[in-house]
N, C-alpha and C positions, 0 to 999 in steps of 0.2 A: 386619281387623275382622270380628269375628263378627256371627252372626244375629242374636245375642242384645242383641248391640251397637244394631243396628238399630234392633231392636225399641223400644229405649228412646230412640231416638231419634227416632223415626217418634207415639210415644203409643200403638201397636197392638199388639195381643200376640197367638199364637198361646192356639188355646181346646184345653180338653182335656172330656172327663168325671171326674169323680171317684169314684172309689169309696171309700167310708171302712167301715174292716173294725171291728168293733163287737159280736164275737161269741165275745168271751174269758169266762173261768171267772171272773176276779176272783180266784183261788185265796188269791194273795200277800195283794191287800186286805183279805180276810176278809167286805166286802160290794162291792154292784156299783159301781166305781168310776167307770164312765159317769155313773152319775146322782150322784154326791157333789157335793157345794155346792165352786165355785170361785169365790169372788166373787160369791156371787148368781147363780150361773148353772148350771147342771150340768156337767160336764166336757164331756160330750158335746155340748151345744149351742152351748160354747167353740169346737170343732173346726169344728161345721157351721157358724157364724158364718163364721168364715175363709173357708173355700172359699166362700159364700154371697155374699161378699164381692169376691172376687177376679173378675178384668176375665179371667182365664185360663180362667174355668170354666164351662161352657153348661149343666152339668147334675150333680146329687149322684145318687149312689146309697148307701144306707144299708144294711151286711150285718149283721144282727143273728141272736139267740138265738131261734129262733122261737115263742118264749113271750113274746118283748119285742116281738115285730113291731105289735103293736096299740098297745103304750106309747108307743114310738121315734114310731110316724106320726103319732100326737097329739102329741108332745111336738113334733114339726117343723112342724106346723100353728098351735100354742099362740106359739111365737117365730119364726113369720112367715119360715120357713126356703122362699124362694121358689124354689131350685134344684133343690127335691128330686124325681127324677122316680120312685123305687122306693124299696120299702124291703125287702128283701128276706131269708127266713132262712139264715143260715150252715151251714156242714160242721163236722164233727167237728174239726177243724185248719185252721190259720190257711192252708194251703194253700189247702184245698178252698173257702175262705169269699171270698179272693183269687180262683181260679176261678168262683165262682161270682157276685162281684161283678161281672167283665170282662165275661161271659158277658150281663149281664143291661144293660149301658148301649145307647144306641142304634145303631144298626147302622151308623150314617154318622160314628162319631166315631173321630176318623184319631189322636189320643194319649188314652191315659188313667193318668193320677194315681192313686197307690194310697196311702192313708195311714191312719196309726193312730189309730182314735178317740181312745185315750189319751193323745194329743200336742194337748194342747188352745191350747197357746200359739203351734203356728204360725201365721206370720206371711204375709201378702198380699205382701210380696216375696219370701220364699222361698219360695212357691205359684208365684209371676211366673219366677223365675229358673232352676227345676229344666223347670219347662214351656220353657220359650224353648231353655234347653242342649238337651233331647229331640227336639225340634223340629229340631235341627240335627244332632244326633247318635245319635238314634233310640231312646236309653235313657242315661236320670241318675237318679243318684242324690248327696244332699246328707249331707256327712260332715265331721268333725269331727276334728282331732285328739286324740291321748291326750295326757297330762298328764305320765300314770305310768308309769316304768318295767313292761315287760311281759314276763312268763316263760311259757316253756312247761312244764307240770306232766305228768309221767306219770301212770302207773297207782296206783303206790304213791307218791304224792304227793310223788315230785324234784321239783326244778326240772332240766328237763333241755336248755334255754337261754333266749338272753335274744330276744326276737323286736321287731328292730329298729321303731322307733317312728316313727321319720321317715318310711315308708312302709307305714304300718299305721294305718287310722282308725276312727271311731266311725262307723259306718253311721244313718241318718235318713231318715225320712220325709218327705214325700211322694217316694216314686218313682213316675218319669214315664216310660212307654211308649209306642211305636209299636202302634197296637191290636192290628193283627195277629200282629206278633210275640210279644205277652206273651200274649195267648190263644196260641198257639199251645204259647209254652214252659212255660207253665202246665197248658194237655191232656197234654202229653207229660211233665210231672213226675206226674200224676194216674195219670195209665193205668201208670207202675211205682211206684206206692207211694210214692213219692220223700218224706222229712220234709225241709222245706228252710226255715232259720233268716229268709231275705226274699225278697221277689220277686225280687229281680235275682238273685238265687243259680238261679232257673229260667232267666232268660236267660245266664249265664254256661255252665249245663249245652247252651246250642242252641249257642254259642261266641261270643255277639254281648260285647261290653263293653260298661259304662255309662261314660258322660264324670261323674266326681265333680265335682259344687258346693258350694260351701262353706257350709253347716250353721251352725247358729244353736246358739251354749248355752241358750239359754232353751227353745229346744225341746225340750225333756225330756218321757217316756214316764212318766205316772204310773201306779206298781206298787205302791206301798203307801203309807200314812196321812204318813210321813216326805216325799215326794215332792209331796206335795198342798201343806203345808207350805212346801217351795220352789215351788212353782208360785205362791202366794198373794204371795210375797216378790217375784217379780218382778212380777208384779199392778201391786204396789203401787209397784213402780220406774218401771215405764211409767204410773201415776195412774189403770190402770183398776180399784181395789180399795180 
């Protein structure tokens, strides 16, 4: 039996910090999809509820556009978002904005949670479960399998194979760190330029592994107007919409 087993078994759960990265372009949306209406709510205040929520989290840290940093602090003031302890402005890439979150939570928090503001439907147990696996295995991350068949495309757009599915997933958020070591692997992806598609792609580069947990469909990353759409649809599956 695992830690995690424990945990739920005991009512206690290990605590984390959260950083919620919140300092993207919108490019795809066409406007800023943080503030878009989801049920009466903004996306973003969707995300912060969660963590705000959860029995796993001692503190938010909010990485935003530093033009939004005045918006963002009122808007978590306005909905009573009582974990928030920074809000802070981002980097040029989701790298540097990551770095710059870890960087900014309290000095004594031994894991931290990194997640995307744009995932506003995650859930207070899979906040609970990626913490507790990390906790025990030093870095998780929660993933999903594919559906669909998956090929590998070259240059001139072959297909130049079929890239097994059974052990290939959908990567999600929140990922949950040892503090130390994801600042660490985060400094050390910054200081070479490093473009890295998630955080645990910086931990893989120090050679640590994440223990995968099992991801939620509903956790969906909203990127465009289509996407808002299905987030609303399940809203209304769970009666909060």
């Amino acid at each position: 039996m695992g830690l995690s087993d424990l945990f739920k078994r005991s009512g206690s759960a290990p605590k984390c910090s959260a950083v919620i990265v919140a300092a993207g372009s919108s490019k795809r949306m066409g406007s800023d999809k943080l503030m878009a209406d989801l049920g009466g709510l903004p996306v973003l205040v969707r995300t912060l509820k969660a963590f705000d929520a959860s029995e796993c989290v001692s503190e938010i840290v909010v990485v935003t556009r530093v033009e939004k940093v005045p918006e963002v602090a009122e808007l978590c003031a306005q909905h009573g978002i009582s974990k928030i302890s920074k809000v802070v402005a981002g980097g040029k890439t989701r790298m540097e904005s990551s770095l710059i979150g870890v960087s900014a939570v309290k000095a004594c928090a031994r894991l931290i949670a990194i997640h995307d503001a744009a995932r506003p439907l995650v859930s207070t147990e899979l906040i609970r479960r990626t913490v507790c696996a990390a906790n025990e295995y030093r870095a998780a991350v929660p993933v999903i399998s594919s559906v669909d068949t998956l090929k590998a495309v070259g240059e001139d757009n072959l297909i130049v194979g079929t890239v097994d599915r059974e052990t290939t997933y959908r990567v999600q958020t929140p990922q949950v760190f040892e503090a130390t070591l994801i600042k660490g692997a985060l400094s050390k992806a910054a200081e070479k330029s490093m473009q890295l598609s998630d955080d645990s792609s910086a931990m893989e580069m120090m050679g640590v592994k994440s223990f995968a947990v099992a991801g939620e469909e509903e956790n969906i990353k909203i990127t465009s107007p289509r996407d808002l759409l299905i987030a609303e649809a399940f809203l209304k599956s769970r009666g909060e919409a």
